[in-house]
N, CA, C and O of each residue as an XYZ file, in Angstrom:
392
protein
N      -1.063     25.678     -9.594
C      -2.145     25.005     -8.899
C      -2.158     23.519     -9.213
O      -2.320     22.776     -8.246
N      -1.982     22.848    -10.678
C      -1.928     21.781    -10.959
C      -0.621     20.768    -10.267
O      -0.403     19.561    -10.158
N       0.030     21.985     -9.910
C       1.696     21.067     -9.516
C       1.737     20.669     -8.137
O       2.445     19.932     -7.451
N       0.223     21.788     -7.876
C       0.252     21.354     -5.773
C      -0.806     19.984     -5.963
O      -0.882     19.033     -5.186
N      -1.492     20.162     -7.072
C      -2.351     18.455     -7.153
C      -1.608     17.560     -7.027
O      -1.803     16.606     -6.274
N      -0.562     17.732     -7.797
C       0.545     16.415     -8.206
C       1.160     15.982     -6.944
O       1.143     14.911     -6.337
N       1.663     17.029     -6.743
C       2.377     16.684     -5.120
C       1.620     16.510     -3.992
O       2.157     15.849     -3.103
N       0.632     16.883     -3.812
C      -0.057     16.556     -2.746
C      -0.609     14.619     -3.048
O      -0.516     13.686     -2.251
N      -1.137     14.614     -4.436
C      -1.151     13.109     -5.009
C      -0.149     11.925     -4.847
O      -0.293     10.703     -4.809
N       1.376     13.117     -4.733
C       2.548     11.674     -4.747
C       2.768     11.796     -3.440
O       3.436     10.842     -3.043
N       2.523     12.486     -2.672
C       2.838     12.585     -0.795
C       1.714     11.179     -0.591
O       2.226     10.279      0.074
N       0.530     10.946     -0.992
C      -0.453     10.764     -0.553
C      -0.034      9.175     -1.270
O      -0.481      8.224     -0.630
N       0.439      8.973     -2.004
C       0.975      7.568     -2.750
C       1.995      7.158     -2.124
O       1.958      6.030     -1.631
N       3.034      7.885     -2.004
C       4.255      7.620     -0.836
C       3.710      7.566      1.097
O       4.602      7.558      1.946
N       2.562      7.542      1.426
C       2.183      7.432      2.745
C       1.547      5.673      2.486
O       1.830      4.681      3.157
N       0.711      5.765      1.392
C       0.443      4.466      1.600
C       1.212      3.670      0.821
O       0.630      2.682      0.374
N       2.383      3.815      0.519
C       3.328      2.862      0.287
C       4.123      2.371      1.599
O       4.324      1.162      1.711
N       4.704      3.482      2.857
C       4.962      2.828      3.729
C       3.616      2.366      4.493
O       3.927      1.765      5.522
N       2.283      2.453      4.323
C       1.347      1.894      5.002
C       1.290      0.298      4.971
O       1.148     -0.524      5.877
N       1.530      0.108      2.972
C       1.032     -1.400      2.629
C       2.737     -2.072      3.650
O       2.721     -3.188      4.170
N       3.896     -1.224      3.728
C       4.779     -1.683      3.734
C       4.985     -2.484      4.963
O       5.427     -3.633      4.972
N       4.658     -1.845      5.921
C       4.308     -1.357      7.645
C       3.094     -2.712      7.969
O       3.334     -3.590      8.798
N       1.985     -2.669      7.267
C       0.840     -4.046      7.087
C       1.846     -5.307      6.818
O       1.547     -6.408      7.280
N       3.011     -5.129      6.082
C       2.887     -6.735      5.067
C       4.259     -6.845      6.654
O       4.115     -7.853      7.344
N       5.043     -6.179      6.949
C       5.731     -6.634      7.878
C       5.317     -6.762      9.198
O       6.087     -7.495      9.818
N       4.249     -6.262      9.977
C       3.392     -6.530     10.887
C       2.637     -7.858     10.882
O       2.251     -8.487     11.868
N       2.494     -8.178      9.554
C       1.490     -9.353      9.160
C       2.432    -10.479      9.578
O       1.911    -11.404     10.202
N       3.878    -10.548      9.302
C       4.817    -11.435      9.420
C       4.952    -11.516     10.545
O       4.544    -12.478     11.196
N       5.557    -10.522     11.030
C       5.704    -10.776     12.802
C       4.580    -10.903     13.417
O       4.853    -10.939     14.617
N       3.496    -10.989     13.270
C       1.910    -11.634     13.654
C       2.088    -13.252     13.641
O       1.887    -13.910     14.662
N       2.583    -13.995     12.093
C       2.876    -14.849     11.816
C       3.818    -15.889     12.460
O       3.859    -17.111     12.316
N       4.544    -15.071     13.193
C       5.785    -16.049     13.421
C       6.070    -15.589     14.832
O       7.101    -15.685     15.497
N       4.688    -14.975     15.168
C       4.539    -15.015     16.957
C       5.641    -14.169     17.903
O       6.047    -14.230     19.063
N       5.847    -13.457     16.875
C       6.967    -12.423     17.504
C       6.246    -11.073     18.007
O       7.065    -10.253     18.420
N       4.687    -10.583     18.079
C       4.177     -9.388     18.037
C       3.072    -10.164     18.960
O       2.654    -11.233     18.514
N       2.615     -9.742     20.105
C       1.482    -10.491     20.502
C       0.417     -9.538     20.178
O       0.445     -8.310     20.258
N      -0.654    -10.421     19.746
C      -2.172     -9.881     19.427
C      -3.004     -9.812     20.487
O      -4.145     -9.405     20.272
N      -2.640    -10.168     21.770
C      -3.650     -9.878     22.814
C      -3.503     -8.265     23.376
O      -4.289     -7.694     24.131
N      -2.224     -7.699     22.759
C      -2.355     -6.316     23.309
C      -3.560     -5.627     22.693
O      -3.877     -5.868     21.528
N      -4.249     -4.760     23.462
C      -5.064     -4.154     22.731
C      -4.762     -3.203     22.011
O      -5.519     -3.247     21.041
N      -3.854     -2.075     21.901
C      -2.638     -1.406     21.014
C      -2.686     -1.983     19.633
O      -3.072     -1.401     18.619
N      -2.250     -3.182     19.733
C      -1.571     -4.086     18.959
C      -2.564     -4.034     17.463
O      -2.489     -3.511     16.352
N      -3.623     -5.036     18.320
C      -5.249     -5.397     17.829
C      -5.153     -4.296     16.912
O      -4.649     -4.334     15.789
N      -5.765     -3.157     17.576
C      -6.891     -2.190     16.804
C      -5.543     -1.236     16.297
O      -5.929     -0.281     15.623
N      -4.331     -1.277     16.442
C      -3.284     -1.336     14.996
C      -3.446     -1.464     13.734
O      -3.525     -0.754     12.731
N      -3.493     -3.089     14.176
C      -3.354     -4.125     12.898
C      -4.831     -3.864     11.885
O      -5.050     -3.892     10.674
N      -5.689     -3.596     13.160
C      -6.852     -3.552     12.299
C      -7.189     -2.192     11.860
O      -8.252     -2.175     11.239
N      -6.623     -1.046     11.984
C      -6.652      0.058     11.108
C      -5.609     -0.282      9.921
O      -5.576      0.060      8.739
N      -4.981     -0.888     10.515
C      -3.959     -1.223      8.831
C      -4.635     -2.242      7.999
O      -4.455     -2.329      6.785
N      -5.578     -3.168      8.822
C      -6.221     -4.096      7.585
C      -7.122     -3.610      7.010
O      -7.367     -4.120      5.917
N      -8.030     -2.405      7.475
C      -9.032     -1.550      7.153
C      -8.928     -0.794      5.738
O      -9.659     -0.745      4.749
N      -7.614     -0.192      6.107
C      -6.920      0.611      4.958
C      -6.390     -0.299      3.714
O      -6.727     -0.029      2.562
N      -5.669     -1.227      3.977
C      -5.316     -1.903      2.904
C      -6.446     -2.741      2.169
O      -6.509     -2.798      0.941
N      -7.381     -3.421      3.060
C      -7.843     -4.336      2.638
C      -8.970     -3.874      1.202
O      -9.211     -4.527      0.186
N      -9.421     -2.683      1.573
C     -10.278     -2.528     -0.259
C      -9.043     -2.072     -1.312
O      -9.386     -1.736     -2.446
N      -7.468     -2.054     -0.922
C      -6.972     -1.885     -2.391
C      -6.023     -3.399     -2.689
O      -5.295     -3.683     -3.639
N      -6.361     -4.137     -1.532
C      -5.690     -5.944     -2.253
C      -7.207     -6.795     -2.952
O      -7.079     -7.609     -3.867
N      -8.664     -6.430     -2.321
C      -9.734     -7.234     -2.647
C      -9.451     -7.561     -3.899
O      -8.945     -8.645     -4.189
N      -9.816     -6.453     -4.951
C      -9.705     -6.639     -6.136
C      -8.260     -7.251     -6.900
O      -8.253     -7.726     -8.036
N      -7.119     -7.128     -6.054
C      -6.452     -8.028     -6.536
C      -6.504     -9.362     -6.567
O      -6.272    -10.109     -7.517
N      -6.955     -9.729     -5.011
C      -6.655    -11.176     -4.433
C      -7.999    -11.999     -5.637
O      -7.803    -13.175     -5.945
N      -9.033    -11.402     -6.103
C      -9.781    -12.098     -7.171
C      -8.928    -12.200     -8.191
O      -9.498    -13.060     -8.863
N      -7.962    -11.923     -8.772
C      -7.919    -12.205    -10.050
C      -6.679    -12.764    -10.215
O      -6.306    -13.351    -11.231
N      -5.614    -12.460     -8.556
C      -4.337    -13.517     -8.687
C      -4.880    -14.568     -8.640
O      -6.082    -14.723     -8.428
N      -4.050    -15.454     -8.837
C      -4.443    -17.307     -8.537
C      -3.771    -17.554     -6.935
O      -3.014    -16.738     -6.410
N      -4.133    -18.612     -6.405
C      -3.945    -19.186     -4.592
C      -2.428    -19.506     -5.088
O      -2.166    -20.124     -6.120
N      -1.660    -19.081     -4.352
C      -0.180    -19.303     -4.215
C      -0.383    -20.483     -2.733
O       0.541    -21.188     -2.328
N      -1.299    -20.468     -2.329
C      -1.022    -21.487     -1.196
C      -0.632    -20.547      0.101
O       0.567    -20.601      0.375
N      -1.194    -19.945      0.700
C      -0.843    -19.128      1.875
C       0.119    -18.342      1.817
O       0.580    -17.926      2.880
N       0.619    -17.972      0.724
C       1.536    -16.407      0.185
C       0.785    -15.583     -0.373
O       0.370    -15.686     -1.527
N       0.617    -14.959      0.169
C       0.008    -13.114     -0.312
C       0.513    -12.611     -1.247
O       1.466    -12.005     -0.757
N       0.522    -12.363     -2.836
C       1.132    -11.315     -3.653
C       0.464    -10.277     -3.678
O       1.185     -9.356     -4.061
N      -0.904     -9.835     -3.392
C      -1.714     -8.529     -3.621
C      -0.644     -7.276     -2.977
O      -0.675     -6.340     -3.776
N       0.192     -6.991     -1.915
C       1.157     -5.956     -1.673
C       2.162     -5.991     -2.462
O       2.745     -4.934     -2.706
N       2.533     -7.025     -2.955
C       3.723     -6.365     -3.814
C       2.925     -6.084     -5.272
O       3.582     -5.497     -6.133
N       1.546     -6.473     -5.591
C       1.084     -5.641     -6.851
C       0.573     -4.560     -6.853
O       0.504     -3.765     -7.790
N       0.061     -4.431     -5.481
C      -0.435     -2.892     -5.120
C       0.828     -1.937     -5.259
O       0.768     -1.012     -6.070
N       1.697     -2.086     -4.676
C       3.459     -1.166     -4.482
C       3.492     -1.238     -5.854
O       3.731     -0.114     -6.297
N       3.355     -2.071     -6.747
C       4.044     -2.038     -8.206
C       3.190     -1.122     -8.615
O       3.549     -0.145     -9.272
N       1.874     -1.367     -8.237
C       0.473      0.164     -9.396
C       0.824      1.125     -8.678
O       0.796      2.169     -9.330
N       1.143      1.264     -7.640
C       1.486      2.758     -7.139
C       2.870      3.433     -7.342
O       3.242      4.583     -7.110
N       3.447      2.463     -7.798
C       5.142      3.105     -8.249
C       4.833      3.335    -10.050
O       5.479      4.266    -10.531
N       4.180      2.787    -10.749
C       4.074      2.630    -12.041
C       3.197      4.078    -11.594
O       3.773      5.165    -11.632
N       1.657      3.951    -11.144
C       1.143      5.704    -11.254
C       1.684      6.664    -10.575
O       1.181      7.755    -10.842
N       3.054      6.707     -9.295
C       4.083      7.824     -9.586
C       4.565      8.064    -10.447
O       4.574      9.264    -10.723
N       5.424      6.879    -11.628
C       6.003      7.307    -12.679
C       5.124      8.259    -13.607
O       5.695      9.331    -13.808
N       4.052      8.157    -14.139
C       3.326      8.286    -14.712
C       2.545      9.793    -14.804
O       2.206     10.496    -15.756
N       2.404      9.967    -12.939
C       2.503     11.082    -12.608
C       3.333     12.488    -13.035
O       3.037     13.565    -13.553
N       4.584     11.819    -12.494
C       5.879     12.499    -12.875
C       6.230     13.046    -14.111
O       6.856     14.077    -14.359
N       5.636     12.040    -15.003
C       5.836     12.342    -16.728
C       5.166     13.240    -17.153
O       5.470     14.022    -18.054
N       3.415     13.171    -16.039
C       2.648     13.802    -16.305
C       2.853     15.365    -16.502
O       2.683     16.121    -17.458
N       3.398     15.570    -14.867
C       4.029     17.067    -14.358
C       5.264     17.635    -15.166
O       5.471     18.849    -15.152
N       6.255     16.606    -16.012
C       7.335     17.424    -16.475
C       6.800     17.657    -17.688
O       7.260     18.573    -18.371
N       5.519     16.701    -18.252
C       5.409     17.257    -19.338
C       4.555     19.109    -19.265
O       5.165     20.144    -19.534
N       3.608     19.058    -18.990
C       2.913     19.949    -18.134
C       4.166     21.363    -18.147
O       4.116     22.346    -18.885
N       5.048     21.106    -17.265
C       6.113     21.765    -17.112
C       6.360     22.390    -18.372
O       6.283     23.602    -18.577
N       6.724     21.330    -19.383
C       7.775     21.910    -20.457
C       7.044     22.366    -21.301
O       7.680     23.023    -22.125
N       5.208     22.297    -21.622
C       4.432     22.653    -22.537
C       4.188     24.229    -22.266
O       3.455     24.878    -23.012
C-alpha cells in the first residue's frame, strides 16, 4: 500500500516536471513572438500553465535576487522536485529492504 503512495507521488512529480518544462518553453516562444497570444487556445493554455506553476515559483521568486528579466524559479523548482524524487526513492528502497 505504501509503494502505490510512492508511485502514485513520483507519477505526480514527473507530470509536473514536464508541466514547469512545457510553461518555461511556451514562455520563450511567447517571448520571441513565435506563438501568437491572440489565439484564444493559446491564451487560456498559457494561463492554465501560469495558474499551475505560478503558487510553486511565488515563494521562490521572493527569496531569489532580480537577475534582470531572467527567471530562475523553474530551474529551482525542477531541482526540489528531482532532489524529493531522490529522496523518495531512498525512501521506498529503504522501506523495501527493512
Amino acid at each position: 500500500m505504501l509503494f502505490a503512495v510512492f508511485g502514485v507521488i513520483d507519477l505526480l512529480l514527473r507530470v509536473l516536471t514536464y508541466i514547469i518544462i512545457a510553461q518555461a518553453i511556451l514562455s520563450w516562444l511567447v517571448a520571441f513572438n513565435v506563438i501568437n497570444t491572440y489565439n484564444d487556445f493559446v491564451r487560456s493554455f498559457l494561463n492554465a500553465l501560469d495558474r499551475i506553476t505560478e503558487p510553486l515559483y511565488r515563494p521562490i521568486r521572493r527569496v531569489l535576487p532580480d537577475f534582470g528579466g531572467i527567471d530562475f524559479s523553474p530551474l529551482v523548482v525542477l531541482l526540489l522536485i528531482s532532489v524529493l524524487r531522490m529522496l523518495l526513492a531512498g525512501l521506498a528502497s529503504d522501506l523495501a529492504a527493512g
